[in-house]
C-alpha positions as CSV (number, residue, x, y, z in Angstrom):
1,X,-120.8,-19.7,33.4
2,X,-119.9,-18.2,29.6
3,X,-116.6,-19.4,28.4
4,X,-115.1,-18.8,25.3
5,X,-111.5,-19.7,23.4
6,X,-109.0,-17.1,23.6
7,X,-108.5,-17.5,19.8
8,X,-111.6,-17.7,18.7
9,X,-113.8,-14.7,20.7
10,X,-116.4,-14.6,18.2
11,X,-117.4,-18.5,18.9
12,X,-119.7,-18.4,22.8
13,X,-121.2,-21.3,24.2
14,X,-122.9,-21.1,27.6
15,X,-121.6,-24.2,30.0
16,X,-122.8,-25.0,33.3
17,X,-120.2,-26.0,35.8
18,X,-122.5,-28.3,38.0
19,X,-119.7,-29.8,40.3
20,X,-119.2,-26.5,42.8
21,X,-120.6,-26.5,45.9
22,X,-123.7,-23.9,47.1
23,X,-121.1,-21.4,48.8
24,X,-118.6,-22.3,46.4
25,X,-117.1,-18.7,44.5
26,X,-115.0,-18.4,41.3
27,X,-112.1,-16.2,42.0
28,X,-110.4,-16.1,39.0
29,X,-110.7,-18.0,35.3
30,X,-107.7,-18.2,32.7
31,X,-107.0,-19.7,29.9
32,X,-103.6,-22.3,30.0
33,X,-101.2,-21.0,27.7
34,X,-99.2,-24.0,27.4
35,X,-101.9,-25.8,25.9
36,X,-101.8,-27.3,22.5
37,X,-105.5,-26.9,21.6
38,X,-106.0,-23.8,23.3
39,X,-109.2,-25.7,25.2
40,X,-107.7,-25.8,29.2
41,X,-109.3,-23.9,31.2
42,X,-107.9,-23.3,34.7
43,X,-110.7,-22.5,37.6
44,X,-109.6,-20.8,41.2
45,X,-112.1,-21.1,43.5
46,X,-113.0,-19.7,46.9
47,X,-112.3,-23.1,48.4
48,X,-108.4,-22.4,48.1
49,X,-108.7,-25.4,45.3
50,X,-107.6,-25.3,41.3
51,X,-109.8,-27.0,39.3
52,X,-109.0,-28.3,35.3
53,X,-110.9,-28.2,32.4
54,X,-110.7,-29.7,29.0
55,X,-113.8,-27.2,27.2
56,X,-113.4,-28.9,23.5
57,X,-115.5,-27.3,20.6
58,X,-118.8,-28.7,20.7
59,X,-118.4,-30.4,23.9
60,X,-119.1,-30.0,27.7
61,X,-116.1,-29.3,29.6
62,X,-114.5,-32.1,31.2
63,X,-112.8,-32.1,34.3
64,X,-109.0,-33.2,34.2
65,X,-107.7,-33.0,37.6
66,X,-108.7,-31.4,40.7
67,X,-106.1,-30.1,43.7
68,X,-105.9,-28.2,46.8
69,X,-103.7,-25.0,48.0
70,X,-104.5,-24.4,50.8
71,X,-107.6,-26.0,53.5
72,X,-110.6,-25.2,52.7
73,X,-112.7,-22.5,54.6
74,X,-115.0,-23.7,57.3
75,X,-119.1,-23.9,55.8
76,X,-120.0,-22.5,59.0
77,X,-117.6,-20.8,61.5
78,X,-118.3,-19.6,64.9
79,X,-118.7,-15.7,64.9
80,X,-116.0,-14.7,67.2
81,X,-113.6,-17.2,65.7
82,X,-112.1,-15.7,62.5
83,X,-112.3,-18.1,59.7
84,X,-109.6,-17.8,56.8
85,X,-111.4,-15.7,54.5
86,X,-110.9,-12.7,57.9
87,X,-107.8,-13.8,58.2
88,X,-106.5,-13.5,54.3
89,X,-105.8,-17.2,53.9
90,X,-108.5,-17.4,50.7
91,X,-106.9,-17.1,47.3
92,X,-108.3,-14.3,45.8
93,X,-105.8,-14.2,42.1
94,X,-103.1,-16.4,40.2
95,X,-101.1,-15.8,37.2
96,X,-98.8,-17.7,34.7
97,X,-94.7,-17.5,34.6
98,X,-92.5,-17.8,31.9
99,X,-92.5,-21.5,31.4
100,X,-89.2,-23.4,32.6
101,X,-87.5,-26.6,32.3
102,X,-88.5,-28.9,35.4
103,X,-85.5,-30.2,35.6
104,X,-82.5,-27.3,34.3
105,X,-79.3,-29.3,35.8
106,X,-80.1,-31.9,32.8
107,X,-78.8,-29.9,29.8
108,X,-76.2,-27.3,31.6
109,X,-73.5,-28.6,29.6
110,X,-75.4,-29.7,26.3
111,X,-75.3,-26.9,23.7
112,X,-79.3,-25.1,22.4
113,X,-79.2,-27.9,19.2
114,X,-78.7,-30.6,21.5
115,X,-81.0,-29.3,24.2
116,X,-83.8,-29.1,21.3
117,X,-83.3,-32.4,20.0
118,X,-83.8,-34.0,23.4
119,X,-86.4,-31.9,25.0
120,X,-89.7,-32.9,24.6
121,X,-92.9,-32.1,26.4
122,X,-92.6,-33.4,29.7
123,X,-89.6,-31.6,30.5
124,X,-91.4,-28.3,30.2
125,X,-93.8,-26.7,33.6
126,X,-95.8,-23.3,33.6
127,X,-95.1,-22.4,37.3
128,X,-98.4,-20.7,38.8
129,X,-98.3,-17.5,41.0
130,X,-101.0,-17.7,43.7
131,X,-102.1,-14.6,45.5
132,X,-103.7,-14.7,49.1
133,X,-105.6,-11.7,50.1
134,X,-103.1,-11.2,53.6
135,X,-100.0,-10.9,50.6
136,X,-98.6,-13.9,50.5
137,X,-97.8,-15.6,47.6
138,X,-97.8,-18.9,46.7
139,X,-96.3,-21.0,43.9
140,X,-97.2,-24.1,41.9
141,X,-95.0,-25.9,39.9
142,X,-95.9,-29.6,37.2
143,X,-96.8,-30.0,34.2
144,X,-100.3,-29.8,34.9
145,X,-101.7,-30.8,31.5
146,X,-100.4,-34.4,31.5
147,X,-103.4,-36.1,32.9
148,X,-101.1,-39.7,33.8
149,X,-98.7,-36.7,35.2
150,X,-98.3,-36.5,39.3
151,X,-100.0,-33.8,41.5
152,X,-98.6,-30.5,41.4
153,X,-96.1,-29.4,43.7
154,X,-97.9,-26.4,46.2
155,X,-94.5,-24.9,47.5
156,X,-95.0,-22.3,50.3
157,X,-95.4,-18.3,50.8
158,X,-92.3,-16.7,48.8
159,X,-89.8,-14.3,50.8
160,X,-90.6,-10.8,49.7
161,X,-87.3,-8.2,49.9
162,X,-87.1,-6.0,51.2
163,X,-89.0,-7.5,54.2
164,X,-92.1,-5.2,55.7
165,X,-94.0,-5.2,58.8
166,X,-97.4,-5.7,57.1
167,X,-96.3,-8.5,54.3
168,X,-96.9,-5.2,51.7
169,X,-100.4,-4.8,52.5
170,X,-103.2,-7.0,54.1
171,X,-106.1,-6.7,51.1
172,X,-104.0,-7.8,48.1
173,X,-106.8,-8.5,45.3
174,X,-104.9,-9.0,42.1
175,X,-101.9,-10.4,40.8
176,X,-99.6,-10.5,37.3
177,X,-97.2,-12.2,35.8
178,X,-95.1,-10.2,32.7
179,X,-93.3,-12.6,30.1
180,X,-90.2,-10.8,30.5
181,X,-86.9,-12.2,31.5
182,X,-86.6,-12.5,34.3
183,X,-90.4,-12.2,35.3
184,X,-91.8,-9.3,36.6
185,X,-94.6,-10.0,39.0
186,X,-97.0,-7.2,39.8
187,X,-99.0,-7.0,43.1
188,X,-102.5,-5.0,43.6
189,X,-103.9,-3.7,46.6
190,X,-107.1,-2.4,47.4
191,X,-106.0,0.5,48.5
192,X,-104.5,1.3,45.4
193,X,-100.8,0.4,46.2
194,X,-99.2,-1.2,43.6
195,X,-96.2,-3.1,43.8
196,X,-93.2,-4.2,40.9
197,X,-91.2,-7.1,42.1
198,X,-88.7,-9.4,40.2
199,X,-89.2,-12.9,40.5
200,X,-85.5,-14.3,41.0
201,X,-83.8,-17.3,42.6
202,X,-83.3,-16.5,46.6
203,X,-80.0,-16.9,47.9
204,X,-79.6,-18.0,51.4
205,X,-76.7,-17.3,53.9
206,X,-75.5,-19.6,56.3
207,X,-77.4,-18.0,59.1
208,X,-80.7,-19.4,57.0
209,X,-79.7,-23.1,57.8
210,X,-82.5,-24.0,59.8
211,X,-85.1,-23.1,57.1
212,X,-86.8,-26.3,56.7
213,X,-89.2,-27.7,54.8
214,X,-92.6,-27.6,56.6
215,X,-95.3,-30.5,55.3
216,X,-98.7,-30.9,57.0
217,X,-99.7,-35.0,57.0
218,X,-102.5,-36.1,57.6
219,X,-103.6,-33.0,55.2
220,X,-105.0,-32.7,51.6
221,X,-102.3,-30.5,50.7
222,X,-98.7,-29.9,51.8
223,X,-96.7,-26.8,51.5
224,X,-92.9,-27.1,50.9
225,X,-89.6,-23.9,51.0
226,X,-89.8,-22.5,47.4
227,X,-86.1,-21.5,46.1
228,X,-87.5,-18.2,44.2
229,X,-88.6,-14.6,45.9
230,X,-89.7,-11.6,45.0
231,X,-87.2,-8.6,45.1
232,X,-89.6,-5.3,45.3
233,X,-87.8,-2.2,43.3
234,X,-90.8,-0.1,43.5
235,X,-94.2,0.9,44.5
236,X,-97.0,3.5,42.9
237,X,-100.0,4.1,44.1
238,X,-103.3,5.0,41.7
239,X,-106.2,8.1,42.3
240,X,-109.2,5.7,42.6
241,X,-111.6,8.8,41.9
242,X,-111.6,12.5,42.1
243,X,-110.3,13.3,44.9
244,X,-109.8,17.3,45.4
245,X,-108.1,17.3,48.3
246,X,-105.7,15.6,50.1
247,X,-108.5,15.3,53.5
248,X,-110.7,14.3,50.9
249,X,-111.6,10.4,52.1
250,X,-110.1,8.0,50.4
251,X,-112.2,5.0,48.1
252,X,-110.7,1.6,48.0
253,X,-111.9,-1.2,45.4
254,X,-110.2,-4.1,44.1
255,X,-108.1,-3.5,41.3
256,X,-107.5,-5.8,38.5
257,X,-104.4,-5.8,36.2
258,X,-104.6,-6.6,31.9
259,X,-101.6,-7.1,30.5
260,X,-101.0,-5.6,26.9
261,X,-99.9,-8.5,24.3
262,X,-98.5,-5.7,22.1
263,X,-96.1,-3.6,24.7
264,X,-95.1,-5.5,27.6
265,X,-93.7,-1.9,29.3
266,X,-97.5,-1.6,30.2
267,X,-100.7,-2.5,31.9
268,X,-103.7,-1.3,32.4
269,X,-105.4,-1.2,36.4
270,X,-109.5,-1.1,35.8
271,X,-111.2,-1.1,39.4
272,X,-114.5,1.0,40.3
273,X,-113.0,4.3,40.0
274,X,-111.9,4.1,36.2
275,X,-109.4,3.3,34.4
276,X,-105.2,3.8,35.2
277,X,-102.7,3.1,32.8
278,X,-99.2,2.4,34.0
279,X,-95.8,2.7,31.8
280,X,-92.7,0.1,33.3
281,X,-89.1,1.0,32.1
282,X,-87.9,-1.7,33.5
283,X,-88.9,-4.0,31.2
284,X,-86.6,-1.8,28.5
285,X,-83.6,-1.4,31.1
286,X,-84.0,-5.5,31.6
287,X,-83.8,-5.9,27.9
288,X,-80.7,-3.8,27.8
289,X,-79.1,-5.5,30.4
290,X,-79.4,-9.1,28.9
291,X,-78.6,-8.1,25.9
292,X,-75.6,-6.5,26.6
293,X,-74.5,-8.5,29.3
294,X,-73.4,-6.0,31.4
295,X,-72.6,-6.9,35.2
296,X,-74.0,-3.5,36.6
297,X,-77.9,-4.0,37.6
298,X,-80.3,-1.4,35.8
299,X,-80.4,1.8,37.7
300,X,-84.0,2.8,39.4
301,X,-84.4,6.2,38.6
302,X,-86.5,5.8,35.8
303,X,-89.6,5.3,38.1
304,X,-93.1,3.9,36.8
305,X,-95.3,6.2,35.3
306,X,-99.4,6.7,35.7
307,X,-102.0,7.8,33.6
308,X,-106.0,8.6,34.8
309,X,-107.5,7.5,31.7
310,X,-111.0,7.6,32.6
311,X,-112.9,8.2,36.4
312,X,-116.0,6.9,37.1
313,X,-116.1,8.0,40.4
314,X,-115.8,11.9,42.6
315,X,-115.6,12.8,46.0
316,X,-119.4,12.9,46.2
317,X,-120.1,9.4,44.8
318,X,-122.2,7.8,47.9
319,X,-120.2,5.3,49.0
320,X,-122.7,2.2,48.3
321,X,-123.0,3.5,44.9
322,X,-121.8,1.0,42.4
323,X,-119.5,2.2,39.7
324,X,-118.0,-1.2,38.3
325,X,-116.4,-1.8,34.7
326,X,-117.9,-4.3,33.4
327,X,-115.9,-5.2,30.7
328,X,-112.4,-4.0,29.4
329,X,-110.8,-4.8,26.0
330,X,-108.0,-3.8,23.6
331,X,-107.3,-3.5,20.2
332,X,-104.0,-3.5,18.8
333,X,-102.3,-1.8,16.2
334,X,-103.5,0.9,17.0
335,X,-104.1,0.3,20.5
336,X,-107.9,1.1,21.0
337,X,-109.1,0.8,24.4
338,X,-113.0,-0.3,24.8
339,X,-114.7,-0.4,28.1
340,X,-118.1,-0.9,28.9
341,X,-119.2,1.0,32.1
342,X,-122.0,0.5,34.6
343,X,-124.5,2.6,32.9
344,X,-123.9,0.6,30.1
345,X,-122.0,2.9,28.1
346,X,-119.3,1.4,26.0
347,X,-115.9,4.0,25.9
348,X,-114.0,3.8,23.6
349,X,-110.4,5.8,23.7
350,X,-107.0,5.3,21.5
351,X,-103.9,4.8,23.6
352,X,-100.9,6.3,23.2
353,X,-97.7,6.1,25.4
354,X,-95.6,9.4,25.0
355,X,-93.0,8.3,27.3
356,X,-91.9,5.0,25.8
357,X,-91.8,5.2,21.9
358,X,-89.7,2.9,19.9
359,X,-86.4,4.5,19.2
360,X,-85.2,4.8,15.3
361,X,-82.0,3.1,14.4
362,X,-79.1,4.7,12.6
363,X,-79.0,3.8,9.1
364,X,-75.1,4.6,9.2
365,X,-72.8,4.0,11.5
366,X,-70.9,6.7,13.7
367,X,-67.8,7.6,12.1
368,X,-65.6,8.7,15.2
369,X,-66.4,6.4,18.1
370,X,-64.2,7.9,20.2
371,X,-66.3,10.7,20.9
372,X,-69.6,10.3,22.6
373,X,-72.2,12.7,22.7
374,X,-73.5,13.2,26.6
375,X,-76.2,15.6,25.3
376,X,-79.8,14.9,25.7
377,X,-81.9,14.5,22.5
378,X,-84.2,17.4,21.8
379,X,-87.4,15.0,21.5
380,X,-86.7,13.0,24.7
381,X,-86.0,16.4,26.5
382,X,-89.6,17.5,25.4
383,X,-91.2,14.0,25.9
384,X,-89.2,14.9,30.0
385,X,-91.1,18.5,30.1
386,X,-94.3,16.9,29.2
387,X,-94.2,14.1,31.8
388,X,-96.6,15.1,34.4
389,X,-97.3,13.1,38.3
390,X,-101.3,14.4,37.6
391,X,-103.5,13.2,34.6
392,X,-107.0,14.8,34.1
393,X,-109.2,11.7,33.0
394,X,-112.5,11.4,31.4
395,X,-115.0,11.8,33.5
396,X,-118.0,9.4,33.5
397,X,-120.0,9.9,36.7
398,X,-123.3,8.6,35.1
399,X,-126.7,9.4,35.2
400,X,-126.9,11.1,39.0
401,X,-127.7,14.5,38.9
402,X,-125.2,16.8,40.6
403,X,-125.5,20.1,42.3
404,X,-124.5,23.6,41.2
405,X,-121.6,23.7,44.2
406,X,-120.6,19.8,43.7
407,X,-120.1,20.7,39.2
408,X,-118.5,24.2,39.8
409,X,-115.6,22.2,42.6
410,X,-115.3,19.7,39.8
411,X,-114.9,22.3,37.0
412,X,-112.5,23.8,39.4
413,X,-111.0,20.8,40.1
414,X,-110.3,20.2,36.7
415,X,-109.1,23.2,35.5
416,X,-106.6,23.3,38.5
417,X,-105.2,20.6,37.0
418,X,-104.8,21.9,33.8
419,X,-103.7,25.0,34.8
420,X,-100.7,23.6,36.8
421,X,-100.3,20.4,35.2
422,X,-100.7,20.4,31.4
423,X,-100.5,24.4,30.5
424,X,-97.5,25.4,32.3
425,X,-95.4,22.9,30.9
426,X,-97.1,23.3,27.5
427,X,-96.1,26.9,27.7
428,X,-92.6,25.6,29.1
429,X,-92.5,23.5,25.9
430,X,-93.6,26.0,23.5
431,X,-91.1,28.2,25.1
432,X,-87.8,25.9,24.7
433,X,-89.4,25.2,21.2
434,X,-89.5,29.1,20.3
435,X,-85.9,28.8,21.8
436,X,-85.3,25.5,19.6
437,X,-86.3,27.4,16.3
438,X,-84.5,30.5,17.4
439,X,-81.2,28.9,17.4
440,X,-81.4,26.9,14.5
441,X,-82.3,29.6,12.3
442,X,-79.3,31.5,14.0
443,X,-77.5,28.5,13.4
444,X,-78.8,27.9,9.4
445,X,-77.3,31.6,9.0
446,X,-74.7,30.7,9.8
447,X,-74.4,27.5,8.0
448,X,-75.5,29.9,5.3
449,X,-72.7,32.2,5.7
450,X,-70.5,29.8,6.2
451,X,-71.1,27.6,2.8
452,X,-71.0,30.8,0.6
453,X,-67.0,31.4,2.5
454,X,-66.5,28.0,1.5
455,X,-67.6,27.6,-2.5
456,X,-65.2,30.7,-2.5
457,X,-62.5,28.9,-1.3
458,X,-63.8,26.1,-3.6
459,X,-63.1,28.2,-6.2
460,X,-59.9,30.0,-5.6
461,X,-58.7,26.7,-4.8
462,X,-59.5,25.5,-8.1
463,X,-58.2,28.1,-9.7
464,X,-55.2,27.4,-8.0
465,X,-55.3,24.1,-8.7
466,X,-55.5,24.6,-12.2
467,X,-52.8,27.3,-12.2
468,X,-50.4,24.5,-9.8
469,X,-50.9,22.4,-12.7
470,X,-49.7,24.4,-15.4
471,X,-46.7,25.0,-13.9
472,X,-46.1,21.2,-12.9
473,X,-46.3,20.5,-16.9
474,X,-43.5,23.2,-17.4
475,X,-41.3,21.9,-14.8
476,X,-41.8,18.1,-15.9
477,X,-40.9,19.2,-19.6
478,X,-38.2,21.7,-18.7
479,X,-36.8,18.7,-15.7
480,X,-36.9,15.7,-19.2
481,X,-34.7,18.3,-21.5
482,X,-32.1,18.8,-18.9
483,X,-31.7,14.9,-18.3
484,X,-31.3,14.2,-21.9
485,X,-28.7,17.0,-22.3
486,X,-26.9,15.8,-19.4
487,X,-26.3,12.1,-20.5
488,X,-25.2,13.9,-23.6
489,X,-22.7,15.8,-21.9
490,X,-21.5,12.6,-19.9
491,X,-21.7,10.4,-22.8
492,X,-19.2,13.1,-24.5
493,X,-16.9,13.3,-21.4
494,X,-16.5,9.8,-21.4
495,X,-15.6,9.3,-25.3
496,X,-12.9,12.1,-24.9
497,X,-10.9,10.4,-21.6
498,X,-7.4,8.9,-22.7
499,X,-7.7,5.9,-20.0
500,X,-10.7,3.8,-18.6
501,X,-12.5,4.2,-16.1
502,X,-12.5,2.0,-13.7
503,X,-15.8,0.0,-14.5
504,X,-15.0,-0.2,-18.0
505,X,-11.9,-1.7,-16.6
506,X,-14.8,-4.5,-15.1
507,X,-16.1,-5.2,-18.2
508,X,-13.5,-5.4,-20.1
509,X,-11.4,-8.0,-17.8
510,X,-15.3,-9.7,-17.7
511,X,-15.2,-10.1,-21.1
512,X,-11.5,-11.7,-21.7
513,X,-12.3,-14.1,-18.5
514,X,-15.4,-14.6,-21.4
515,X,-13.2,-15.3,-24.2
516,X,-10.9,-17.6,-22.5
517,X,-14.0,-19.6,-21.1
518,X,-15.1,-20.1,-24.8
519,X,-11.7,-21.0,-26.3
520,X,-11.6,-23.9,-23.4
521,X,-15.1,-25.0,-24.7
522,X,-14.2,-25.5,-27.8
523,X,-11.4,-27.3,-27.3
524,X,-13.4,-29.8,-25.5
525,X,-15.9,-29.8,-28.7
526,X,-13.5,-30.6,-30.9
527,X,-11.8,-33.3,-28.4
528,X,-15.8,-35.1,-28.2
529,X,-16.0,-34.8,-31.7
530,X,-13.1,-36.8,-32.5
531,X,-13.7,-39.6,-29.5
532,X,-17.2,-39.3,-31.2
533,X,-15.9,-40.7,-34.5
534,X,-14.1,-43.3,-32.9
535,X,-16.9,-45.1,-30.9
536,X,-18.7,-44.8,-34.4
537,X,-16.2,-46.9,-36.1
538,X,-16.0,-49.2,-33.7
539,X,-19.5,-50.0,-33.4
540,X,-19.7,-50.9,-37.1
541,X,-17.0,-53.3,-36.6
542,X,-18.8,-55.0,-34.0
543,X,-22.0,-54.9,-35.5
544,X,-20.8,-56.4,-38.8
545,X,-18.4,-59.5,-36.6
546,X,-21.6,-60.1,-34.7
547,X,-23.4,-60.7,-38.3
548,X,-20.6,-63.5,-39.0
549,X,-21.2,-65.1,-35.9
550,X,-25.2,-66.1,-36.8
551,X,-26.4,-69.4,-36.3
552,X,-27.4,-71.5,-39.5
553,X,-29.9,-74.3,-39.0
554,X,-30.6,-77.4,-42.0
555,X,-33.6,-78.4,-42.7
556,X,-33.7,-82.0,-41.5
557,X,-32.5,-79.8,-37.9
558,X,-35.6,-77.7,-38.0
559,X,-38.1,-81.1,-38.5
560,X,-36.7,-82.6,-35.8
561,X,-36.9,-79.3,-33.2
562,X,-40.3,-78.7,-34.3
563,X,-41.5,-82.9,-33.5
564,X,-39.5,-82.5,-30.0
565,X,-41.5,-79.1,-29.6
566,X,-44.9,-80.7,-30.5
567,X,-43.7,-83.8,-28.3
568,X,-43.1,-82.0,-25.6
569,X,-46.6,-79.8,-26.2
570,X,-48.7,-82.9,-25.9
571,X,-47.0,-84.2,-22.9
572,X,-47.4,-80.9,-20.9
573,X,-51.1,-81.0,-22.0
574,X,-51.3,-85.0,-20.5
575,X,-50.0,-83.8,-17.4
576,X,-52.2,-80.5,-16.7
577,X,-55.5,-82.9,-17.5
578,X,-54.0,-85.2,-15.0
579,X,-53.8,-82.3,-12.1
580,X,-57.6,-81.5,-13.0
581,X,-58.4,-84.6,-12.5
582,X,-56.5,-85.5,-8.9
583,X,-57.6,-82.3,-8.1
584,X,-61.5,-83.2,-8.8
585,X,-61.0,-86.3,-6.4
586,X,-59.6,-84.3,-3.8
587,X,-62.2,-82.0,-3.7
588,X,-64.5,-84.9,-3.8
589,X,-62.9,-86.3,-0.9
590,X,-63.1,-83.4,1.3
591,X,-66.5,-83.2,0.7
592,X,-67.1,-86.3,1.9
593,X,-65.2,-85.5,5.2
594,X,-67.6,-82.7,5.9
């Protein structure tokens, strides 16, 4: 078996998985994304068992951990006993979810910070999404890269709503998982029935009491009630081949899904017929709905979209002819899609989704939000007349020679399509945009017309203007001479009166209250003055008895102060060396306590 590392493509080495058993089939080989070192390798195999790898650079891959999900299929069954492979009991595909915490009732009421700074690996599981081929799906959940870690948890078939008679088809062959929020699980037939489901937590009623847990003992696996299901919103089938005709018999293949790292609204369906291309909205109308946090659930009418890419495969393929893809790639930015057929042709073919391209975001915001516009935009509106149920793909029926009839129904065939499919709404488009142009050269006439009306009203309201504003400067000057003549005429009425008016009267008793206030003050100045001169003299008096009254020492009184003085000095000094010392022999003496 060839492995390589999903970052490093270029880098092959061939490694032989010896441990499998002679019958033993590989149904499907990814990559864990959770690990560190991008070097786990996760094996399904036809034994309903999961087997892990450790493939290190340079190194031969090492198992990790081996574990069941389901019993194994008898070696050798009786022939009119079904075995589980008839039955649809084998696991034929498994995908990865969005990776949870094992244990989410740990950090409800912990804010993200705090939730970061305690979370560590262990508390983080990549669920696994099993697919049997009868439909039912099966889900794994454990850290599965902790090798000391405990077995993974198989828990049982997951409740599909709305509930069908046939479990949604009895030859699933492919499953995926989209990293979307929540998870969008996609289910393939091999029919060509495809079904979009959300993976959500199931809520029970009270009628649903006597669910229990169901555990086989004495088993190598047990299966336990999951608490998720899968809620189906839609279903679209693909055209595997060119089929003409509805009676035309129908071809059915497995299908297997690739996800597109670089636009999660699509995948791309490659199977023995070609290539299909399928566009989700939901992913966008999820996006929306978290983001805004809206409590109405996103509205179905935007239905899935398909695109025939490329057919390998007509009507007159023989039915044990083998028309496989071999290999299927993408490049991003752009999106180049590169296939390699089975006549060992490699296609090569640039993808572009008209339906879903990203919207451009106002660079200013709407000044009036009151009013909405309902109106469709014109591009979107186009992108709507364009969007067709029939795609002509690229047809690579290989090297088989076909026959004058069988080419001329294909040509037919094709140009039908065309004809009905992609030219009449071409024409429909080139006729609204003949309409589009129409009107907006109608309407830049009239734009036209209407900005020469206006820069003539521009300029008659300038004039105007200018002509407003003359006649302001008048008034303002004619409006200051009158104001100064009339205080001179009131000014002059008032000097001619023969009695006062009445707020002269005010002032004029304001201003003798005034005068009597300052004849009382300086009174009282000339009152302090005077009682001012008085303490003055009789401070001097007291300062010049107090000058009599001095003290007068003799000399043979100073000696004898100043020996008492010294006396007393030498005595104090006696008696503060004494302290030290008791105090030094009491110190002593405690010590000695100790």
């Amino acid at each position: 078996m060839r492995i390589a590392s999903p970052d490093t493509s270029s880098d092959f080495r061939n490694h032989n998985f010896g441990d499998f058993g002679a019958t033993t089939e590989i149904q499907r080989v990814r990559w864990h994304p959770g690990s560190t070192s991008d070097s786990h390798l996760l094996v399904l195999t036809s034994e309903n068992s999961f087997r892990l790898y450790e493939c290190e650079l340079g190194g031969a891959p090492r198992l990790v951990k081996c574990w069941k999900v389901g019993r194994a299929p008898s070696s050798s069954p009786p022939r009119k006993i079904p075995d589980f492979t008839s039955l649809g009991e084998i696991a034929v595909d498994f995908d990865f979810v969005t990776p949870t915490l094992k244990k989410p009732e740990m950090f409800v009421n912990r804010s993200i910070d705090e939730v970061k700074k305690v979370i560590d690996w262990n508390h983080i599981e990549w669920p696994i999404l099993i697919l049997r081929g009868n439909g039912e799906v099966l889900i794994v959940r454990g850290n599965i890269l902790l090798e000391n870690y405990e077995d993974p948890v198989v828990l049982g078939s997951l409740s599909i709503y709305p509930p069908s008679d046939d479990n949604y088809g009895i030859d699933s062959c492919s499953i995926m998982c989209l990293q979307t929020t929540p998870p969008i699980v996609v289910i393939a037939m091999c029919t060509g029935k495809i079904y979009h489901a959300i993976l959500l937590r199931e809520v029970l009623d009270d009628d649903d009491d006597d669910r229990k847990t169901w555990s086989q003992y004495g088993s190598t696996y047990s299966l336990h009630t999951p608490d998720d299901a899968l809620y189906v919103y839609e279903c679209v089938e693909l055209e595997l081949g060119l089929l003409f005709t509805d009676d035309d018999k129908k071809y059915n293949c497995p299908v297997y899904l690739h996800g597109d790292k670089g636009n999660k609204s699509r995948y791309f369906c490659s199977h023995n017929a070609g290539i299909h291309i399928v566009s989700l909205p939901m992913v966008s109308q999820l996006e929306e709905f978290i983001d805004k946090n809206d409590n109405h659930l996103p509205a179905l009418s935007n239905q899935s979209t398909l695109q025939y890419l490329f057919s390998t495969r007509t009507k007159h393929t023989n039915i044990d002819e083998a028309t496989p893809i071999f290999g299927f790639g993408l490049l991003q930015e752009p999106c180049v899609l590169v296939a390699l057929l089975h006549t060992g042709i490699v296609v090569d073919l640039s993808v572009i989704d008209l339906h879903y391209l990203p919207v451009a975001k106002q660079l200013e915001p709407i000044v009036n939000t009151m009013k909405k516009m309902d109106k469709e935009p014109f591009d979107a509106y186009i992108k709507k007349l364009l969007k067709r149920d029939i795609s002509q793909p690229i047809t690579k029926i290989g090297t088989r020679s076909m026959s004058l009839s069988e080419c001329l129904e294909l040509l037919y065939h094709a140009t039908n399509i065309f004809r009905t499919q992609h030219f009449v709404r071409h024409d429909k488009v080139r006729e609204e945009i003949n309409k589009k142009v129409h009107a907006l050269k109608v309407l830049k006439t009239h734009l036209l017309k209407e900005l020469d009306v206006l820069m003539e009203t521009k300029k008659e309201l300038r004039h105007n203007a200018e002509r407003l504003a003359e006649r302001y400067e008048d008034i303002n000057d004619k409006q200051k001479e009158l104001a100064c003549r009339a205080k001179e005429v009131l000014r002059s009425i008032n000097h001619k009166k023969p009695f006062l008016t009445a707020a002269e009267r005010a002032e004029a008793e304001e201003l003798k209250k005034m005068n009597m206030k300052i004849h009382n003050i300086e009174t009282r100045l000339k009152q302090l003055k005077k009682k001012f001169d008085q303490q003055t003299v009789h401070v001097d008096i007291t300062d010049s008895n107090e000058k009599r009254k001095e003290i007068v020492f003799t000399r043979n009184q100073e000696e004898a102060i100043k020996e008492n003085l010294s006396q007393m000095a030498k005595n104090i000094k006696n008696l503060i060396s004494q302290v030290k010392h008791i105090k030094t022999e009491v110190s002593l003496s405690y010590i000695n306590k100790q």
